[in-house]
C-alpha positions, 0 to 999 in steps of 0.5 A: 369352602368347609370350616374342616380342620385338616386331619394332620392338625388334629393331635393323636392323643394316644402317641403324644399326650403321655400316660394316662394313669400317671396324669390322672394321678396327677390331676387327682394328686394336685387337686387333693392336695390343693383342698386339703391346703385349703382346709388347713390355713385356717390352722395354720392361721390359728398358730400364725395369730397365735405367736404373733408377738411372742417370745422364743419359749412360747413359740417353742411351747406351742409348735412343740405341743402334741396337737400343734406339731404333728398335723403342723408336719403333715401339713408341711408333707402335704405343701411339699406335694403340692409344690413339687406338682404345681411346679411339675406341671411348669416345668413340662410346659416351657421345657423339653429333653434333657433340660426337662429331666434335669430340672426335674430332678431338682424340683424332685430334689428341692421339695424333698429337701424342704420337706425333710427340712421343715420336718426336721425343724418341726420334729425336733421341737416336738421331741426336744424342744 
């Protein structure tokens, strides 16, 4: 007896794996976003400790000042990115047809919806206070 895997297991991977530019977007997108998160917590970390016990105008200073609000932004942009893909890549595991559309559509729809929050937030304390 051989140990062969009989050829109607073994997957053709040009008919059901999808695009392949598109997935190694993807990948390239997940991975780049993930590293750039990295880098960015200890920022984040940085405003985290440094309105910790502040009052409202001191924290309205801070987020509102040039150097803090801006690349606080982009880093808000690049979770959303982050997010959209890791829940993405969820979704096309456990769902499939119609209903995968659908939800994707939300997930689309919710971290846009974060991002353009967030960012509003953020914009408006930088130019308004």
């Amino acid at each position: 007896m051989t140990d062969r895997i009989p050829d109607a297991v073994i997957a053709n991977p040009k008919t059901k794996y999808g695009n392949a530019k598109a997935s190694t977007h993807h990948f390239i997108a997940q991975r780049l976003t993930g590293a750039i998160n990295v880098v960015f917590i200890g920022f984040l970390a940085f405003i985290v400790l440094r309105l910790a016990g502040q009052d409202r105008s001191d924290m309205v200073a801070t987020i509102g000042s040039g150097w803090i609000g801006p690349p606080l932004a982009v880093l808000l942009v690049i979770v959303a990115i982050h997010m959209c893909n890791g829940m993405r890549d969820t979704l096309e595991d456990y769902f499939h047809g119609v209903a995968y559309q659908r939800l994707m559509m939300l997930n689309t729809a919710f971290c846009i919806f974060i991002a353009v929050a967030g960012l509003a937030a953020i914009l408006k304390l930088v130019f308004w206070g």
